[in-house]
C-alpha positions, -999 to 999 in steps of 0.1 A, spaced: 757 453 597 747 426 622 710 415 623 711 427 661 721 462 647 693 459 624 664 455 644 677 478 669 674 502 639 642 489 628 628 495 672 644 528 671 626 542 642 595 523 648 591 542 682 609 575 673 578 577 653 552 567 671 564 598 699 560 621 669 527 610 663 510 610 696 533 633 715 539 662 693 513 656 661 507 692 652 547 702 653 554 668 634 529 665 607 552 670 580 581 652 590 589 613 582 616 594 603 632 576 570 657 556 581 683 555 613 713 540 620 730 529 653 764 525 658 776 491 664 786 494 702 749 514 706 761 546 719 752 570 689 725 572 668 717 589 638 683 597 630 676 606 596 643 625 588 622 643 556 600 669 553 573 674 528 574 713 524 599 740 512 625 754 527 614 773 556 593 742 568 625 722 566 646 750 588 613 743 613 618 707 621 655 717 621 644 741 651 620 711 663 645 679 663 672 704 681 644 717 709 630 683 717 657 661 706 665 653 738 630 647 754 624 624 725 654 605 735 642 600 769 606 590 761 618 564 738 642 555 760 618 542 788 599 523 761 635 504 748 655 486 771 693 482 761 720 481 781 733 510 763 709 535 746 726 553 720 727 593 720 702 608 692 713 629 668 688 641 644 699 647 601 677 661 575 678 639 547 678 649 514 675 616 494 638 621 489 640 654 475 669 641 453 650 612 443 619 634 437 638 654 409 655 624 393 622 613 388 610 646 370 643 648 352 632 612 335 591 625 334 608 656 309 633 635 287 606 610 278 581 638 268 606 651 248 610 621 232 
């Protein structure tokens, strides 16, 4: 991945952020942008996001990203300036969860041991 790609990345999520924060705070408070990753000619990006909840809070910020997806888009959009400004498409990622019970997995073998 080219270093331009990279920061782009690094903007997008920065900013994506800070419009959950001051824009939709009480909707957002549970979710964390983790990563995101633009395609190399800018025209899609994917927008990978956790939740700290259970299940039903997760199908909420589902709801959320797909209702204001697009007006998230567009506010960050006037703060970025590309010549191209990639299409948003918001995933639920699960490698924190994953992570999380890897990590309790290990926490029960040593007490066994």
């Amino acid at each position: 991945m080219s270093q331009r790609i990279e920061r782009v990345n690094q903007l997008i999520q920065r900013e994506v952020s800070h419009q959950l924060r001051q824009r939709y705070q009480k909707k957002a408070l549970k979710i964390t942008i983790s990563s995101v990753d633009t395609s190399t000619d800018l025209r899609n990006a994917r927008i990978y996001f956790s939740v700290l909840g259970n299940s039903t809070d997760i199908k909420e910020a589902k709801t959320f990203f797909y209702e204001i997806g697009r007006k998230i888009q567009r506010n960050v959009s006037n703060n970025i300036i590309l010549k191209y400004f990639p299409k948003f498409e918001f995933i639920y990622d699960e490698s924190l969860k994953r992570g999380a019970s890897l990590i309790e997995l290990i926490d029960e073998i040593v007490e066994e041991s």
